[in-house]
N, C-alpha and C positions, 0 to 999 in steps of 0.2 A: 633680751640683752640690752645693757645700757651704752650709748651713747659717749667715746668721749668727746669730753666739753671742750674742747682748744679746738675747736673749728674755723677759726679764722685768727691769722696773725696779723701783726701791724701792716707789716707788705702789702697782702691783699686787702687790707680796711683801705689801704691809702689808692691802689687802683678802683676800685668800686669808688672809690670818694670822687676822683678825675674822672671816671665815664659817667656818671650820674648826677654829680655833685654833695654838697652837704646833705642833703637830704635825708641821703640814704644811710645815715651816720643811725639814725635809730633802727632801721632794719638791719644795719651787723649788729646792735646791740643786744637782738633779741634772736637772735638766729643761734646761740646754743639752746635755747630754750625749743627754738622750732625743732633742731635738728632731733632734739632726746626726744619729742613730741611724736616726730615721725619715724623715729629707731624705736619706739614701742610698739608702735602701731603696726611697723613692716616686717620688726624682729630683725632690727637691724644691729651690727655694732661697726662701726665707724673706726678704721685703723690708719686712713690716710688722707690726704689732702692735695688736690691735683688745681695751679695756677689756673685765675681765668680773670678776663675782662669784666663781664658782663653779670659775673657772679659766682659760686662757690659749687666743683665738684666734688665730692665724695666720697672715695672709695671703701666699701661697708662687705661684710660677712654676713651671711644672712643665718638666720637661723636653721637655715636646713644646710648651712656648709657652703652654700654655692659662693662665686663673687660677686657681688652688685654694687653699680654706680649711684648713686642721690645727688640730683642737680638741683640747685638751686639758685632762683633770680628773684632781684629784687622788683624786676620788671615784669610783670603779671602777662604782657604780650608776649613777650619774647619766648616765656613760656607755654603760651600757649599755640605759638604759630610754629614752634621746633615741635613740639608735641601731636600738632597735626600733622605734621609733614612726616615723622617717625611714624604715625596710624598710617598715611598711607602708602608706607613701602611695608606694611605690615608683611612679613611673609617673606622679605626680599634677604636672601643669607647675606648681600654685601653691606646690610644695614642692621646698626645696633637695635636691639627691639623693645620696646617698652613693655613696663611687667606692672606700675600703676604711675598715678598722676592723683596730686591735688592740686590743682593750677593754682584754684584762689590762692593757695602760699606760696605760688612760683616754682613749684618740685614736680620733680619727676624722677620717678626709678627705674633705671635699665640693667639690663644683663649685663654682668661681665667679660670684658673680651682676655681673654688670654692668647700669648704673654701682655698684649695689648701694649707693642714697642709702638711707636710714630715711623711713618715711614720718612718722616723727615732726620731720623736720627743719622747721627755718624756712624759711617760701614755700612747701611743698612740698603740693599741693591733694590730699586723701584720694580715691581713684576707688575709689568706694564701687562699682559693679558689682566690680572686682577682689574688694574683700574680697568682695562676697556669694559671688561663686564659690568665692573662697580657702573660707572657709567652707563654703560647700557641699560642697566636694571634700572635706575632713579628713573631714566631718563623717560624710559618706555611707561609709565604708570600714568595715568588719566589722572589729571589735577582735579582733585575735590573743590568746591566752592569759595568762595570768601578769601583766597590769598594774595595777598600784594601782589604787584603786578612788576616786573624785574626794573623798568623804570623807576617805583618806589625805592627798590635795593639801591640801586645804582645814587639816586638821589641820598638815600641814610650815609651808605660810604662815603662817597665824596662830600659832607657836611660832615660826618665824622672827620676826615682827612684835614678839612679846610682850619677846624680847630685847631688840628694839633699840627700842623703845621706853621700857622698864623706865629709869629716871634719867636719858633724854636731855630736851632742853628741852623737845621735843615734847610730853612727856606733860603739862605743865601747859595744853596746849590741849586734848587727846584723853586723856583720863583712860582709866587701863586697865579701868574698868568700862566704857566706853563700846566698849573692843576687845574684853572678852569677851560682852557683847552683840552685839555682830557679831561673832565666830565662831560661837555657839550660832545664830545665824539661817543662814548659812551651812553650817553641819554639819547644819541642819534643812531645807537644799532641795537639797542633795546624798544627803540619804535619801530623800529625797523621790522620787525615781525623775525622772521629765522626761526620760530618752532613756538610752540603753543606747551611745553614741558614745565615737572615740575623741577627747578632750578634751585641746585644745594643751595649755593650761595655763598660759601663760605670754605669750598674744597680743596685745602691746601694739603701737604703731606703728612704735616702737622694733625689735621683733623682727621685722618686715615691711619687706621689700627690692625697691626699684623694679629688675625685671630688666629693663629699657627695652623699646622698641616692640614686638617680636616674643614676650615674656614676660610683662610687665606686673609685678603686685604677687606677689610669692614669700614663703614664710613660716620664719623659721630656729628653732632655738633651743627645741624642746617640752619642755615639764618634763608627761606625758601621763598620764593617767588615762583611766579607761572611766567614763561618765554625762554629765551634763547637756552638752548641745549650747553652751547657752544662758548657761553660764559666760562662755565664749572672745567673749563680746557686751560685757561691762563696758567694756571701756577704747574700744569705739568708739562705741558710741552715746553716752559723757559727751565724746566731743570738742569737741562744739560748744559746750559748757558753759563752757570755757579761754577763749571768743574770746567771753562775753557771751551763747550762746545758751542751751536748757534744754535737757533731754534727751526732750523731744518732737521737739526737734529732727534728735536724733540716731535716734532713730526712723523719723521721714520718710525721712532721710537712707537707710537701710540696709535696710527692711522692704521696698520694692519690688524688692532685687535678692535675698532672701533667703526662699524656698517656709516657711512654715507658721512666720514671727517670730511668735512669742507673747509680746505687748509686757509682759504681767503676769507672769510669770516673768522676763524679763530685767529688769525694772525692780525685782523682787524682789533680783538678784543685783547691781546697782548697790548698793543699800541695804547691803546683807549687805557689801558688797569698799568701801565707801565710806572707813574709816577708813584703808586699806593707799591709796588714790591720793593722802594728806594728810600721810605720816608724813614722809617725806624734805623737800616744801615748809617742812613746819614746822621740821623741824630747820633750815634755811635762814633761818630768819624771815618767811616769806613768808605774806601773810595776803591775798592775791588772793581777788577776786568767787569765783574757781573753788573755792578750801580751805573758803570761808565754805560757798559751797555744799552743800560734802560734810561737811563736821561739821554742816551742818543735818539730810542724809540722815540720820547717822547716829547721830543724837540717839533 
């Protein structure tokens, strides 16, 4: 099956261009050629196009009918440290699974999740036993060799942040001292030891896919480290914080489906990631109960 060729629109050329820089202007140039390269190869045909930062998903039909993802980065790591961290939850149902890989050209092919909604969407009710297992299952797997160590995470985000922060509007609400303040707490409870695990890195709701009734809640997209458990807790327990709740709330919510929540560490690592859930709101203008909230954290 062939390939179509409109794989990337101006929109995503112009995001790849700001996380990477120009450089990467020759690798969208050549990525319909890649993509038909590896829709021959896979049997693939390519019907859709799913936004990203860091580089271009895929959603493809395979030649035996099934649905299949094709990820592709123009960062040869990135691909390769997502792609290890997917080998080693091989087997785990709350994780998409890989079906092959060419690193050298940044790709990877995964299983289709169906309906594969975000659990961040509108209406869509959080089923918090999924996540505690989702959780549980990364959590508990023996880190393989050779992975960043969550100090490196924590070091990429916050020099990601500092970028896009630096002269946007944002920063006259979240001043960059208020961002190097919360990295140095953050780089201080990631040395801090708290678990030896492998660390999504990147598990927002967003990045969590309803695989429907026989599946449940699936998790895609790790950017992984080895340490703290208790990172990959941030973005759920402030959910209830968006709809007027507190993050005791989110507590209740999650600690019964989740063996040994240690609500003082993870309330630590709210505090610490507090300014990175407010940066994009603000550039937006948006000054919601929820922003307020988190620029109080992290004052």
């Amino acid at each position: 099956m062939a390939a179509v060729l409109n794989v990337l629109d101006d929109q995503a050329r112009a995001r790849l261009i700001k996380r990477f820089g120009e450089d990467v202007a020759s690798w969208c140039d050549e990525l319909p050629a890649l993509v038909a390269q590896l829709a021959k190869q896979w049997g693939l045909t390519v019907v859709d196009a799913k936004p990203g930062n860091t580089g271009r998903t895929l959603i493809c039909a395979g030649d035996d009918g099934a649905k299949k993802v094709l990820k592709l980065t123009p960062d040869q790591a990135i691909a390769e440290s997502e792609a290890a961290a997917l080998r080693a939850w091989d087997g785990c149902s709350r994780v998409v699974q890989v079906l092959a890989t060419e690193l050298a050209d940044g790709a990877i092919l995964m299983e289709g999740i169906d309906p594969g909604t975000q659990l961040r969407e509108p209406g869509v009710d959080v089923p918090w036993a999924e996540v505690g297992d989702l959780l549980t299952q990364i959590h508990s797997v023996t880190p393989p060799s050779g992975f960043s160590t969550l100090e490196d995470r924590v070091t990429v985000m916050y020099t990601l942040a500092e970028r896009g922060l630096r002269g946007s509007v944002a920063e006259v609400s979240l001043p960059m001292e208020t961002l190097d303040r919360a990295r140095r707490r953050a780089l201080d409870l990631a040395a801090s030891g708290g678990g030896n695990s492998i660390v999504h890195g990147d598990l927002h709701p967003g990045n969590v896919l309803d695989g429907g009734p026989g599946r449940g809640a699936v998790a895609i997209d790790p950017r992984p480290s080895v340490g703290d458990p208790f990172f990959d807790l941030a973005d759920w327990v402030t959910l209830p914080m968006m709809n007027g709740g507190t993050l005791e709330d989110g507590f209740d919510a999650l600690a019964p489906h989740l063996p040994g929540f240690d609500a003082e560490r993870v309330r630590a690592w709210c505090v610490a990631l507090s300014p990175l859930f407010v940066m994009r709101p603000l550039e937006r203008g948006e000054r919601t109960p929820f922003v307020e909230a988190m620029l109080r954290m992290a004052a």
